[in-house]
MIVO-573836 format. One record per residue (C-alpha): residue in one letter; chain; x, y, z; residue number from 0. Coordinates in pm, whole numbers. Layout:
<tises>
<code=a unit=A px=X py=Y pz=Z pos=NUM>
...
</tises>
This chain:
<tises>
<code=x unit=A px=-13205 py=19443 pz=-6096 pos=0>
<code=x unit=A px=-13147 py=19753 pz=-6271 pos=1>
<code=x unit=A px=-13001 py=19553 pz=-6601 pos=2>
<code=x unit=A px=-13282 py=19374 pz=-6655 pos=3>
<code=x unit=A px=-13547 py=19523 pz=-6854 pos=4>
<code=x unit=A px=-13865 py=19293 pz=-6801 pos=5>
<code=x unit=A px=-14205 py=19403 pz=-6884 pos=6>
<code=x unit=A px=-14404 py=19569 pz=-6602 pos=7>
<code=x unit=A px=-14684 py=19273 pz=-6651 pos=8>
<code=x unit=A px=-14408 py=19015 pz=-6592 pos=9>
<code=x unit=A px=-14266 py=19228 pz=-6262 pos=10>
<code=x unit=A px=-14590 py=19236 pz=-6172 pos=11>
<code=x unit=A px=-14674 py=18841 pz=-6222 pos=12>
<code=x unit=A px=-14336 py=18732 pz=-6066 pos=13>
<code=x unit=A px=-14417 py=18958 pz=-5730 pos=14>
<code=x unit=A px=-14783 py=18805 pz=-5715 pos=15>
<code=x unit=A px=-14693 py=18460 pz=-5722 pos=16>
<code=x unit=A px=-14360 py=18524 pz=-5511 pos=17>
<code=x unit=A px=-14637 py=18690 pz=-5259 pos=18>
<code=x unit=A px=-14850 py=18381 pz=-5263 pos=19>
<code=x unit=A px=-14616 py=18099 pz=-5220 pos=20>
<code=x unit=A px=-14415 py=18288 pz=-4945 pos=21>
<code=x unit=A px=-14754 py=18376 pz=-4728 pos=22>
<code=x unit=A px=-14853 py=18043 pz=-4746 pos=23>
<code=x unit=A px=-14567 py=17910 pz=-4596 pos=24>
<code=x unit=A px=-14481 py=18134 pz=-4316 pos=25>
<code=x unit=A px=-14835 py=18262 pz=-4234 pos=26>
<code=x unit=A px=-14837 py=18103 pz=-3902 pos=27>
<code=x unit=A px=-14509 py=18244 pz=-3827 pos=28>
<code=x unit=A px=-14658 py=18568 pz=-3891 pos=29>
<code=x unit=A px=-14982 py=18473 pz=-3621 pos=30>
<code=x unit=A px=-14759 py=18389 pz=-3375 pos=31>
<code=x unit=A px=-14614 py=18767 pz=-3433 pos=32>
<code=x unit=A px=-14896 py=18934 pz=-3428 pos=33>
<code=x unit=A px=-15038 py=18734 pz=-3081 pos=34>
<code=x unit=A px=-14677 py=18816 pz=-2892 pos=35>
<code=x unit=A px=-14661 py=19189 pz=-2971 pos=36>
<code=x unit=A px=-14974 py=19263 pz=-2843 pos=37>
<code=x unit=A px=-14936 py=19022 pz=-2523 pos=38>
<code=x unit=A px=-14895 py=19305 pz=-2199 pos=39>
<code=x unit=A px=-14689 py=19212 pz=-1885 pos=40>
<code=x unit=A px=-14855 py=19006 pz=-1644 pos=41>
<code=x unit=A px=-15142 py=18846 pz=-1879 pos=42>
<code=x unit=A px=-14919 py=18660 pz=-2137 pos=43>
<code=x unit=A px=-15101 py=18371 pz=-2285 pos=44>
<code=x unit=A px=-14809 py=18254 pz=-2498 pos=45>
<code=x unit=A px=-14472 py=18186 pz=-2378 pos=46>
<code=x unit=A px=-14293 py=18178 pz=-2704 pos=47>
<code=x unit=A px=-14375 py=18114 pz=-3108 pos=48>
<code=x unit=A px=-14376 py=17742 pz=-3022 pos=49>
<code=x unit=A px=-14616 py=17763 pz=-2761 pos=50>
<code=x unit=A px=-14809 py=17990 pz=-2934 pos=51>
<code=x unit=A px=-14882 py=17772 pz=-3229 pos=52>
<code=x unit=A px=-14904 py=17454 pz=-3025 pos=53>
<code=x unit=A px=-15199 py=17642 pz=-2799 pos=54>
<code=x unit=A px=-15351 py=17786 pz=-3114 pos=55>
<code=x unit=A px=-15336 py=17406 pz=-3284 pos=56>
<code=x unit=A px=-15503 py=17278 pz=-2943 pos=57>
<code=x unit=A px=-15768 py=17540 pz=-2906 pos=58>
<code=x unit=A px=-15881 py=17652 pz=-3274 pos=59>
<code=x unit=A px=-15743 py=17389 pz=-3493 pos=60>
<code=x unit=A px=-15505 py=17370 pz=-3803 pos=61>
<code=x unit=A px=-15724 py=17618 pz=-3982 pos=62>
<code=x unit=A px=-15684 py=17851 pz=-3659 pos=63>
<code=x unit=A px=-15332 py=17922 pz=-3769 pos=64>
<code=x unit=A px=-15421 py=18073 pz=-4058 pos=65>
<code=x unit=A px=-15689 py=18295 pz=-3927 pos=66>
<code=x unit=A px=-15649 py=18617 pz=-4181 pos=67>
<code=x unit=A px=-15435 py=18457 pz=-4465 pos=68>
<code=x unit=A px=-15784 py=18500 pz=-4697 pos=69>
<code=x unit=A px=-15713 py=18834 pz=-4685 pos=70>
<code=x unit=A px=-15346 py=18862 pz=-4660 pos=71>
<code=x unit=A px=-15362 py=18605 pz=-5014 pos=72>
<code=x unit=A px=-15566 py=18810 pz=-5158 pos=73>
<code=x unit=A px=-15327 py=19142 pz=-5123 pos=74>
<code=x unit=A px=-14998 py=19046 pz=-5072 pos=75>
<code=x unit=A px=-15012 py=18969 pz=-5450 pos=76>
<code=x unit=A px=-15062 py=19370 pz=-5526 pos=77>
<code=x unit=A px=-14852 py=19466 pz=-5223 pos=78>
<code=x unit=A px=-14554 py=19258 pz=-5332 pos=79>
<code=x unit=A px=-14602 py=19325 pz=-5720 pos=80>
<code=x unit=A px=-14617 py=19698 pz=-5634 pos=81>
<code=x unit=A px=-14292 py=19668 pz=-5377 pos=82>
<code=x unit=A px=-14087 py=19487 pz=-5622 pos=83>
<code=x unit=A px=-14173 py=19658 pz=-5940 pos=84>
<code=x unit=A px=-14144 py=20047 pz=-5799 pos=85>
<code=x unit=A px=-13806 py=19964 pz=-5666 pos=86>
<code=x unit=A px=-13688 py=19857 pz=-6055 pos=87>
<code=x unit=A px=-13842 py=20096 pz=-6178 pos=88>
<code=x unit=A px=-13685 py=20331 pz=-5940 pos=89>
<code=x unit=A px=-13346 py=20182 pz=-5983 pos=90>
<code=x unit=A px=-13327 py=20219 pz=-6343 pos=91>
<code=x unit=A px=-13475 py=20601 pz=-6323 pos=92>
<code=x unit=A px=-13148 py=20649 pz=-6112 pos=93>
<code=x unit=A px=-12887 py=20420 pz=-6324 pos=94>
<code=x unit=A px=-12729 py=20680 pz=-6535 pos=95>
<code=x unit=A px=-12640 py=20556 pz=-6877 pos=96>
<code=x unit=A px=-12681 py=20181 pz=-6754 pos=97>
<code=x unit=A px=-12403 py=20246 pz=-6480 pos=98>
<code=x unit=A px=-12408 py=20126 pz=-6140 pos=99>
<code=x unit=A px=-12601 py=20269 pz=-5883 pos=100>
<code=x unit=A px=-12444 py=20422 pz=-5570 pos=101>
<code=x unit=A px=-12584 py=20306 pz=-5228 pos=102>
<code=x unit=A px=-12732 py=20596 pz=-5157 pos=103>
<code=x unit=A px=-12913 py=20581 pz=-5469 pos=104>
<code=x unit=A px=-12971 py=20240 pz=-5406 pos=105>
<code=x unit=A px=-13135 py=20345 pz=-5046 pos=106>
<code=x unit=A px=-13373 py=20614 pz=-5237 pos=107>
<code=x unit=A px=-13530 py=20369 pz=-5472 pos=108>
<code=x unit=A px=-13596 py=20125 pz=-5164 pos=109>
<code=x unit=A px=-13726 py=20427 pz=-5009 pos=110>
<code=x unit=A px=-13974 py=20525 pz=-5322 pos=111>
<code=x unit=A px=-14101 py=20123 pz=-5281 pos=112>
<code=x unit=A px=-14158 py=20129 pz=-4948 pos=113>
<code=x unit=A px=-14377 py=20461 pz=-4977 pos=114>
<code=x unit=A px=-14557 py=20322 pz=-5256 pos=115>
<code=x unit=A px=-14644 py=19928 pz=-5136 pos=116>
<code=x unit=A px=-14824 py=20163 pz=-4807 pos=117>
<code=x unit=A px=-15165 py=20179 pz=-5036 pos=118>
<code=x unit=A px=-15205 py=19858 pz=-4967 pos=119>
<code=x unit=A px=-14999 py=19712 pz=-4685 pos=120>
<code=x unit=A px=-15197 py=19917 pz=-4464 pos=121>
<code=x unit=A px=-15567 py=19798 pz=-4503 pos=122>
<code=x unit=A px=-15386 py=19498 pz=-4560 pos=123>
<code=x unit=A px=-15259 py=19439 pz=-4236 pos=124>
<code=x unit=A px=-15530 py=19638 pz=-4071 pos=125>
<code=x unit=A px=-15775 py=19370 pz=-4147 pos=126>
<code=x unit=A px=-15520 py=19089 pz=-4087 pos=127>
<code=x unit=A px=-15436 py=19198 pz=-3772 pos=128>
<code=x unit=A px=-15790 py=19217 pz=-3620 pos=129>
<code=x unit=A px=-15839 py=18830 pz=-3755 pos=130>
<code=x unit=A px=-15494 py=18705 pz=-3630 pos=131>
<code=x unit=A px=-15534 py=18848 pz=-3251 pos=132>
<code=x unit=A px=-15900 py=18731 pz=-3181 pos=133>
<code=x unit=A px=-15762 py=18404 pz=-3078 pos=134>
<code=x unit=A px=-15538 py=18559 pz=-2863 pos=135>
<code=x unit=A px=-15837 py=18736 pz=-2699 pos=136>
<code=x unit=A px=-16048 py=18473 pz=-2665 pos=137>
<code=x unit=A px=-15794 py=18280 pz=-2485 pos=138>
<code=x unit=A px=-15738 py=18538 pz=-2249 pos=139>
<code=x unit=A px=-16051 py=18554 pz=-2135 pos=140>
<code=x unit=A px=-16060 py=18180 pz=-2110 pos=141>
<code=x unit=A px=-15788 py=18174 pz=-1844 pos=142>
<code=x unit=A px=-15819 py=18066 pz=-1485 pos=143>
<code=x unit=A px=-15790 py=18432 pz=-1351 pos=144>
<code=x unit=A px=-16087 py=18550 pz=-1508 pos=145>
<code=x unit=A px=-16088 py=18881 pz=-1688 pos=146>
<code=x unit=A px=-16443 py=19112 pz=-1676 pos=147>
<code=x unit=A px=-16547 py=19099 pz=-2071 pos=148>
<code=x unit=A px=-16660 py=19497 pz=-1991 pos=149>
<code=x unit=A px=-16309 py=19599 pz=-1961 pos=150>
<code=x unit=A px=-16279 py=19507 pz=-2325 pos=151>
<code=x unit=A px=-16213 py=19869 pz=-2533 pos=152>
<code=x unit=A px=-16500 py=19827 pz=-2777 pos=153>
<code=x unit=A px=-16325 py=20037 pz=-3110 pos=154>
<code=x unit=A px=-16520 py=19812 pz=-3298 pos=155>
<code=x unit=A px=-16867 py=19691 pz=-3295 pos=156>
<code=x unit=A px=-16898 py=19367 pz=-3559 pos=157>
<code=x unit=A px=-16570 py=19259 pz=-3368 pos=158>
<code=x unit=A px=-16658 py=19356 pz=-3009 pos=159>
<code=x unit=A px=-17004 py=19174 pz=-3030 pos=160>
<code=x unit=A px=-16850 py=18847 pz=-3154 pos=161>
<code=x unit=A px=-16592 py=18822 pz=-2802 pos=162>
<code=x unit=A px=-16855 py=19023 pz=-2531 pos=163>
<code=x unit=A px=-17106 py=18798 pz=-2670 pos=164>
<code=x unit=A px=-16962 py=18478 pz=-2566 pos=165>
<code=x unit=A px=-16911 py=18257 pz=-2269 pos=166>
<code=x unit=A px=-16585 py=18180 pz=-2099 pos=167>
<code=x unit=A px=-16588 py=17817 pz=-2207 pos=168>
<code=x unit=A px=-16692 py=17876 pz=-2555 pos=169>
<code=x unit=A px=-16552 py=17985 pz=-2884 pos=170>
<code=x unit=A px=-16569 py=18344 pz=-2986 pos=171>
<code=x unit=A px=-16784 py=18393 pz=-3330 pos=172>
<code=x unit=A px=-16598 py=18421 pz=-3625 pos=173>
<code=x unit=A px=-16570 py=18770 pz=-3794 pos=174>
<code=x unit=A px=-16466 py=18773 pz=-4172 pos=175>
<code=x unit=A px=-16252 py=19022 pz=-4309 pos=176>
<code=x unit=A px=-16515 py=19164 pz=-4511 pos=177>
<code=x unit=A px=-16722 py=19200 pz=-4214 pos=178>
<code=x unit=A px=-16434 py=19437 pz=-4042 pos=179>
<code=x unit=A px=-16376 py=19612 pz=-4386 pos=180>
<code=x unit=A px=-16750 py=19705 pz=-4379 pos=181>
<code=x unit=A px=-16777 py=19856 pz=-4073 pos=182>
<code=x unit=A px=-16442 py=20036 pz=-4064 pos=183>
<code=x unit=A px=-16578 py=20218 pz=-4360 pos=184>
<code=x unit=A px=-16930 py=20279 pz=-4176 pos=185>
<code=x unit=A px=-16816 py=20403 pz=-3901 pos=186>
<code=x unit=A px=-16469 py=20603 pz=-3993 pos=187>
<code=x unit=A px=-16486 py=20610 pz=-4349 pos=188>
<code=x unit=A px=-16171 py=20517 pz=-4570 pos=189>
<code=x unit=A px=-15948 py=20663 pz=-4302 pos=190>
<code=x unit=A px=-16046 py=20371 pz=-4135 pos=191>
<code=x unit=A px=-15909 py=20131 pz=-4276 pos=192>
<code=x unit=A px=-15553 py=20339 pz=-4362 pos=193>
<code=x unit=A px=-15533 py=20349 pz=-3934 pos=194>
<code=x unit=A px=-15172 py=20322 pz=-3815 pos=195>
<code=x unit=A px=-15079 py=20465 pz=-4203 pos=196>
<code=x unit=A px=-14800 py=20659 pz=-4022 pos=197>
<code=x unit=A px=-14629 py=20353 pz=-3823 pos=198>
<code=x unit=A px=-14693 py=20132 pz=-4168 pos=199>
<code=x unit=A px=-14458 py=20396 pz=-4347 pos=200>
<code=x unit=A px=-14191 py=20392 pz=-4078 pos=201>
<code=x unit=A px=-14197 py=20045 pz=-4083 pos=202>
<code=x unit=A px=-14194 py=19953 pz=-4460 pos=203>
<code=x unit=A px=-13993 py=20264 pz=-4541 pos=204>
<code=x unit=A px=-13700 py=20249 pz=-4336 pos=205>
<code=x unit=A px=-13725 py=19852 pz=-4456 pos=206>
<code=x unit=A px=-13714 py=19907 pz=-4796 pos=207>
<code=x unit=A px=-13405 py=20144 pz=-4735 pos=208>
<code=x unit=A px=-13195 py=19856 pz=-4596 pos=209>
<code=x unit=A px=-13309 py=19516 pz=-4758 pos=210>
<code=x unit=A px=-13294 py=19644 pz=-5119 pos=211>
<code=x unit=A px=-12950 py=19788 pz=-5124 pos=212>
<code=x unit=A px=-12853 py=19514 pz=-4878 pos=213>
<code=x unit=A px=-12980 py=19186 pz=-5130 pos=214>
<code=x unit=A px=-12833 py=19415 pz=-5417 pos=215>
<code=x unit=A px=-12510 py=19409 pz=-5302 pos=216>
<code=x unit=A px=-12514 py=19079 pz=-5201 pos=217>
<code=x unit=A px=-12668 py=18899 pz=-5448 pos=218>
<code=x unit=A px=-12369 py=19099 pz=-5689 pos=219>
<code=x unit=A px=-12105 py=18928 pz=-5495 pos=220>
<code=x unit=A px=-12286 py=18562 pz=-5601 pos=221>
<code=x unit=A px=-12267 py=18659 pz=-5991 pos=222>
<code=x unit=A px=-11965 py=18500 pz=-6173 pos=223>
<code=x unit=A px=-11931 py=18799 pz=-6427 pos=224>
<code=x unit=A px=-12065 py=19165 pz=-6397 pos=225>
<code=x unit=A px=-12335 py=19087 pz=-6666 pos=226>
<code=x unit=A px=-12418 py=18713 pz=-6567 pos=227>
<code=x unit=A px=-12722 py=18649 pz=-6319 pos=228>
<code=x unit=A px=-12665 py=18533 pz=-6001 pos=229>
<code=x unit=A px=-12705 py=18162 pz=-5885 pos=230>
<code=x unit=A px=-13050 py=18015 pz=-5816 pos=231>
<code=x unit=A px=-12953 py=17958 pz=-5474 pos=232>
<code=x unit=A px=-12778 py=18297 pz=-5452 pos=233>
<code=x unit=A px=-13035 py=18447 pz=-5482 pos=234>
<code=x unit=A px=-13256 py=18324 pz=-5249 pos=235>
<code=x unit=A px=-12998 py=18317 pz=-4977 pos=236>
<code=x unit=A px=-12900 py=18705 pz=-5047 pos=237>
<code=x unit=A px=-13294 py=18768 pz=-5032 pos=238>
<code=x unit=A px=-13324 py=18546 pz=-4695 pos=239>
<code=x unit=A px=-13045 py=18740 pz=-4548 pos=240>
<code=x unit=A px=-13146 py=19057 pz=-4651 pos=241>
<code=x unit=A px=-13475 py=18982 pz=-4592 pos=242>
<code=x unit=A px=-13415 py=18912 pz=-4223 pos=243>
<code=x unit=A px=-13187 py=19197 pz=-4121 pos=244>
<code=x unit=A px=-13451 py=19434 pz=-4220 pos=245>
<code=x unit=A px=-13682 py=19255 pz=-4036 pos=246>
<code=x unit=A px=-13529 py=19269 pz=-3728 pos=247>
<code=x unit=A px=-13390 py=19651 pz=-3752 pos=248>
<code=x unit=A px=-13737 py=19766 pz=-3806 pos=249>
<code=x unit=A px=-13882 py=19547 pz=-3568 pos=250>
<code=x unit=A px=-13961 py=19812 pz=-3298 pos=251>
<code=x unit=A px=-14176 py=19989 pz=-3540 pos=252>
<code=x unit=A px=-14360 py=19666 pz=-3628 pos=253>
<code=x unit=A px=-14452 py=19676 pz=-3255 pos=254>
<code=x unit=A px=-14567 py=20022 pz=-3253 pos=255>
<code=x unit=A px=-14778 py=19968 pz=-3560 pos=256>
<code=x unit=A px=-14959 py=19660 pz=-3464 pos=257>
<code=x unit=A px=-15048 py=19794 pz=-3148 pos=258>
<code=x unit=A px=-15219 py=20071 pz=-3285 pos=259>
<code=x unit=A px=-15393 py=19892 pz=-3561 pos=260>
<code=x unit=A px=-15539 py=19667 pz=-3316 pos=261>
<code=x unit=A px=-15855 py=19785 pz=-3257 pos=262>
<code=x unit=A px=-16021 py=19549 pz=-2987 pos=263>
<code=x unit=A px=-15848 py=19507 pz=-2604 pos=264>
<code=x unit=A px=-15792 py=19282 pz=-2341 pos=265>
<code=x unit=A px=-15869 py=19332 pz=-1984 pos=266>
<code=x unit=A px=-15613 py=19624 pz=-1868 pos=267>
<code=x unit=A px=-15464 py=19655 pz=-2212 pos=268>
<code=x unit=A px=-15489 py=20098 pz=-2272 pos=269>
<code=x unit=A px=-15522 py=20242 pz=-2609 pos=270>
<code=x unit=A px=-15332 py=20481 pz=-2776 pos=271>
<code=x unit=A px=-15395 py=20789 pz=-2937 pos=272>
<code=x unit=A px=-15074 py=20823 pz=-3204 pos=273>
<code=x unit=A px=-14796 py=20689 pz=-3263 pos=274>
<code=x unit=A px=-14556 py=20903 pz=-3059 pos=275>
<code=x unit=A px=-14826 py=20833 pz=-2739 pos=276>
<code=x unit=A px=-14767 py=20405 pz=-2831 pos=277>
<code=x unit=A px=-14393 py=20455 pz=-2821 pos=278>
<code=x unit=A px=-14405 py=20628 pz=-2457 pos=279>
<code=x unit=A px=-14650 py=20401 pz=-2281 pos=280>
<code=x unit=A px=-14451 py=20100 pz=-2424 pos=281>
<code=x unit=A px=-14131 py=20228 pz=-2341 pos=282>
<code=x unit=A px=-14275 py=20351 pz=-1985 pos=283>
<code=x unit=A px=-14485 py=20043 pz=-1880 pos=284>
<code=x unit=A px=-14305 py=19786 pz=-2052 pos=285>
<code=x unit=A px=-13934 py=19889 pz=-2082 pos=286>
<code=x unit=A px=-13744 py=19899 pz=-2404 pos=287>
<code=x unit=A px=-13752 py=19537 pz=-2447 pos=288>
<code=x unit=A px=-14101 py=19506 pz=-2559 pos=289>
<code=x unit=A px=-13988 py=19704 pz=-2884 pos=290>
<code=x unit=A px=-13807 py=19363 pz=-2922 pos=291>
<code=x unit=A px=-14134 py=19122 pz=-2922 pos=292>
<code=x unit=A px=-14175 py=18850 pz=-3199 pos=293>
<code=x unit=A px=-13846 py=18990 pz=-3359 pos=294>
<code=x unit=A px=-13738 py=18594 pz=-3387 pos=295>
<code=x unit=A px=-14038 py=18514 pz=-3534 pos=296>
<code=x unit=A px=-14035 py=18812 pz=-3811 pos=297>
<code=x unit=A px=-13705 py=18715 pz=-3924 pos=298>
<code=x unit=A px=-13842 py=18370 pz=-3979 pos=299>
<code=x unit=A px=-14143 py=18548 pz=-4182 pos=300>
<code=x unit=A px=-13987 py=18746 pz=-4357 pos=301>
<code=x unit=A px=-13616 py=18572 pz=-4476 pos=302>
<code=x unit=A px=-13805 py=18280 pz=-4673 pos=303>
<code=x unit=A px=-14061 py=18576 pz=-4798 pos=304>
<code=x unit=A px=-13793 py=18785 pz=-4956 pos=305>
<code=x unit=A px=-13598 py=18472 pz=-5040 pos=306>
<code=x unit=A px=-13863 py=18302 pz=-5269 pos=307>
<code=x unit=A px=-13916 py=18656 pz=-5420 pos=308>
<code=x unit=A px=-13650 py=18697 pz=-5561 pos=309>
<code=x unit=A px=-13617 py=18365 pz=-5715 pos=310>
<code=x unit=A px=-13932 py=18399 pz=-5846 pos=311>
<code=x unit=A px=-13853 py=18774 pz=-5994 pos=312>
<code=x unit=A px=-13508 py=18653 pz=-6112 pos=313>
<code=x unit=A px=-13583 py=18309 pz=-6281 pos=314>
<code=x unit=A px=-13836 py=18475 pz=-6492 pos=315>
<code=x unit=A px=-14104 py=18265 pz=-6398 pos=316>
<code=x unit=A px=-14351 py=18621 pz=-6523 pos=317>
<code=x unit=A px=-14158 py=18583 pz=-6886 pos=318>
<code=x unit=A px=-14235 py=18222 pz=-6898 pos=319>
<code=x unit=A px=-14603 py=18265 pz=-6827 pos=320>
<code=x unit=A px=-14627 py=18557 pz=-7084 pos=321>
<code=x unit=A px=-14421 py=18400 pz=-7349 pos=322>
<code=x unit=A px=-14669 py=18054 pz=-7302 pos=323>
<code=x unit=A px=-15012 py=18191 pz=-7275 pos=324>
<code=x unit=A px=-15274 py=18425 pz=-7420 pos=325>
<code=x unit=A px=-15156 py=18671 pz=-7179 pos=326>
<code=x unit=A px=-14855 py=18792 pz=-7401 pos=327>
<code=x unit=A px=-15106 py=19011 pz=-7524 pos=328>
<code=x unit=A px=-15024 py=19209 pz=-7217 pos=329>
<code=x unit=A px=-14668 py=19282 pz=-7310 pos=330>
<code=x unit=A px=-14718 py=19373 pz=-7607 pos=331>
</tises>
């Protein structure tokens, strides 16, 4: 990426709509995720990411797959834009004289785009994460064995009234995003919504440090000259693969940082106070396995994520849009 020298607004366009299309089609993939990582021994409600979307189709609809993808829509297109575009722009800061860049230079500009996208992966998934488990809650309470509703940890008032509020045989209230967002900031302030910042930046750092050097290198070998672009298909197979051997390296930190950002509890499910504090109970209570939960299903997320992304960032589709509406005005 470091030859090309698009505009920031067209970086910025391609990594929106990349962002869009991607969510869209893997969001449930992503739900399933969230609902196995934070499943404990002994009170699993899915078996596996089939089951889990079959159950969620047969209990809270079609819609009920994408329970949080309002707000995951409406950031991925900054997160993405700001992932994509810091990592060019950190690439060519580090090209010397439009030369090559080592792999360890290539691992420090992933590394400067992971820190960056944090700003808003974090309330990002924050909020997502709170929308995408409630089904998973609800349904635990709704199982033969039944669970007191007092044992729930109540971290969060709008969500804790819409689960201790309702019967075992019907559905739990819906909470909006906005809702959770609102009394986050009530209650904790704008720390409260950057909760589980740390575990976000060992997740998307680390991430960063292996996918973009990785789909570099890659995507190089597809190119039929050393100045020519890579095949369409190239490309979105080097982002796939990349995309998906990040997903799965960092996959234990993924864990860790959805269990912390999940604010509300089942029965017998413990909080924890920090990240270091996560990482010992899980390893403790649960064995090192657990670090290993919805690893399938991230890959899956993630591979077609990355792979339409860089399609999207490599066909130009940001150029085309600039070059064909008023908004060349924005390039200029």
């Amino acid at each position: 990426m470091a030859q090309q020298q698009n505009s920031l607004p067209a970086k910025l366009i391609n990594g929106g709509i990349a962002g869009i299309v991607g969510v869209t089609c893997v969001f449930p993939i992503d739900l399933a995720k969230t609902r196995l990582q934070n499943q404990r021994p002994g009170q699993q409600v899915y078996k596996s990411m089939v089951d889990c979307l079959v159950k969620t189709v047969r209990s809270e609809g079609f819609v009920g797959m994408y329970r949080g993808a309002a707000v995951n829509l409406t950031l991925v297109t900054p997160e993405k834009a700001i992932k994509l575009a810091a990592n060019d722009f950190f690439r060519q800061h580090l090209s010397k004289n439009g030369k090559g860049l080592t792999v360890f230079k290539e691992m420090l500009a992933g590394c400067g785009a992971g820190m960056c996208q944090v700003v808003v992966t974090t309330p990002m998934e924050m909020l997502k994460i709170q929308l995408q488990d409630a089904g998973r809650l609800a349904a635990q309470q709704q199982k033969p064995v039944m669970m007191s509703t007092t044992k729930l940890v109540a971290t969060n008032t709008v969500l804790s009234r819409s689960f201790n509020s309702c019967t075992v045989s019907s559905a739990p209230r819906a909470v909006s995003a906005t809702q959770i967002a609102k009394e986050l900031f009530h209650t904790h302030g704008i720390q409260g919504l950057y909760k589980g910042l740390g575990a976000t930046l060992i997740r998307d750092v680390p991430f960063s440090i292996v996918y973009f050097p990785l789909f570099a290198n890659l995507n190089r070998l597809g190119k039929p000259s050393p100045d020519a672009a890579s095949p369409f298909y190239w490309a979105f197979m080097s982002g796939c693969v990349a995309g998906s051997t990040a997903a799965v390296a960092v996959n234990p930190c993924d864990v860790v940082k959805t269990r912390l950002q999940s604010l509300n509890k089942g029965s017998a499910e413990e909080a924890y106070s920090g990240v270091v504090d996560c990482v010992s109970k899980i390893m403790r209570k649960e064995g090192p396995s657990a670090f290993l939960k919805g690893a399938g299903c991230r890959a899956l997320v993630i591979a077609p994520l990355f792979g339409i992304a860089q399609v999207m960032y490599f066909a130009g589709v940001g150029e085309y849009i600039l070059d064909n509406t008023p908004l060349n005005l924005l390039s200029a």
